[in-house]
N, C-alpha and C positions, 0 to 999 in steps of 0.2 A: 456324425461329423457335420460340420456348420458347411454350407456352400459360399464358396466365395466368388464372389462377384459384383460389379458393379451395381446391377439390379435388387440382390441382396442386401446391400449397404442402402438404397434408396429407399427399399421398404423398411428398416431397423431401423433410419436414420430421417425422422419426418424433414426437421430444419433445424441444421448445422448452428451452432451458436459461433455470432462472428465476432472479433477480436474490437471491435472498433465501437460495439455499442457496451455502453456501461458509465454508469455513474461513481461520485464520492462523495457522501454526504460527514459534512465537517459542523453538526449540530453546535459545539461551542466554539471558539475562538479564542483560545484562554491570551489577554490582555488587549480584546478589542479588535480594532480595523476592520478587515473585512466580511461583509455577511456570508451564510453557509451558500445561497444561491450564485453571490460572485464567485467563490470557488467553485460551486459547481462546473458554471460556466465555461470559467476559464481553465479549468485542470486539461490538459491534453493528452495524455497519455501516462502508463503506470505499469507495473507489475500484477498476477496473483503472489500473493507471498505463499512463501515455501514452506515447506511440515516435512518433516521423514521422522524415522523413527530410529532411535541407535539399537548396536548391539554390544549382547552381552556372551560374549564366547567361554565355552566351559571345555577346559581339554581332558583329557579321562586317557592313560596311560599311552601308548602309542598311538592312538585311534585321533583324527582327524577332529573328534570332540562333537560338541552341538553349540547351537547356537539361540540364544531367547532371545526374543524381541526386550529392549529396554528403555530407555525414556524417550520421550519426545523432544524432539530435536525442532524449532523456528529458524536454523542459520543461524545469521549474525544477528538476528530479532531488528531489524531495520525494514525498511519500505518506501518504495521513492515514486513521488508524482511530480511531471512536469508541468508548469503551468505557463501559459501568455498575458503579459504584463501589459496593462495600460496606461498611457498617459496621466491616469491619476492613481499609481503606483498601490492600488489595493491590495493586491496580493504582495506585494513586498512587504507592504507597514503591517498586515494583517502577522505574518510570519517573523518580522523581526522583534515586534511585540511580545510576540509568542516564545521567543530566543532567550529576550532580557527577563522574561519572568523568570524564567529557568534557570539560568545565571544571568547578573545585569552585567554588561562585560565593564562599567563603568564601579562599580559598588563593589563587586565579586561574590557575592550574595545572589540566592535564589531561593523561589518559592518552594513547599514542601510537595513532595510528590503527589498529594492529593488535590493540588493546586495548579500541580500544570499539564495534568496526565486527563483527556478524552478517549470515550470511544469513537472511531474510525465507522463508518460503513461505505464497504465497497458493493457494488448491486451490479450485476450483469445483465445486461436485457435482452428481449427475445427483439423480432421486425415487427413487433405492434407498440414497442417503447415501456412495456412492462417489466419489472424483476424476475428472473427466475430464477436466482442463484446471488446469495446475501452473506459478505462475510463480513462480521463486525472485528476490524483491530484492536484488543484493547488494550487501556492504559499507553495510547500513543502521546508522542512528545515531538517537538522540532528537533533533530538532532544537529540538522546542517542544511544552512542555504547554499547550494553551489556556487561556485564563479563561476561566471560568465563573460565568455572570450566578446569583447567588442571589437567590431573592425568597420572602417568605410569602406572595404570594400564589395560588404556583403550590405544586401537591401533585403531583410525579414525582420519579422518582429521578434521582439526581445520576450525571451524563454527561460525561465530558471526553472531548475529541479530541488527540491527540498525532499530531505529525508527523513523519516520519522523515524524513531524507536518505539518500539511496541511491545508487550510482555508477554501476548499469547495470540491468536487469533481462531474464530468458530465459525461454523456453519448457521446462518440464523435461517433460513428456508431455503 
């Protein structure tokens, strides 16, 4: 039986991975605007996206039945990163860009899937600023720039959240 204890957990547990370091690497910008290093920059906060797995329940006469593991479940296949906007509105043109390829809300017309679908990577760091944990979202898209509540009587900077759609996502180290 495993001992439990604080001292336990210190020796099984060198250094806790903290919530606050990690990256997003946005390799293409499908219609332009902003480079991958300004989003880096400016992305603030996000999610890990989700995975379970469904089931497949089999009942067998009175008996309570069994149960198989069945497909892989992503949720709603979305994922959402907050970002802080600057005076020269990069990450907005970057993203609404990215909106009108997919449907131009002007035209009604949009590009084909293999036109406005990137891979995502999200990278988790250790307290030396290295990856240790790499997950690539694929086939992500803009799905939705959020509104944002503006008011004078609030003094911060201006934060939108955008969500992607994505088709699967992996472990890449």
């Amino acid at each position: 039986m495993a001992r439990m204890g604080v001292d336990n957990l210190k020796a099984n547990l060198s250094n806790v991975a903290r919530v606050y370091l990690w990256e997003v690497l946005f390799p293409n910008v499908i219609g332009g605007g902003a480079d991958t290093e300004t989003l880096l920059l400016r992305a603030q906060s996000t999610t890990l996206p989700q995975r379970s797995t469904g089931s497949i329940a089999v009942p067998y006469k009175q008996t309570g039945g069994v149960v198989y593991p069945g497909k892989v479940d992503f949720g709603d296949h979305t994922w959402e990163v907050t970002f802080v906007e600057g005076e020269d509105k990069a990450v907005f043109e970057a993203f609404y860009k990215w909106c009108e390829q997919v449907v131009s809300a002007r035209e009604g017309v949009g590009a084909s899937a293999p036109e406005i679908k990137v891979d995502v990577q999200l990278n988790l760091l250790n307290t030396k600023g290295e990856p240790f944990l790499g997950i690539r979202l694929i086939g992500c898209w803009v799905r939705t720039i959020g509104r944002v509540d503006l008011s004078y009587e609030r003094d911060e900077p201006l934060r939108f959240t955008v969500t992607f759609a994505y088709d699967w996502w992996e472990e890449v180290f």
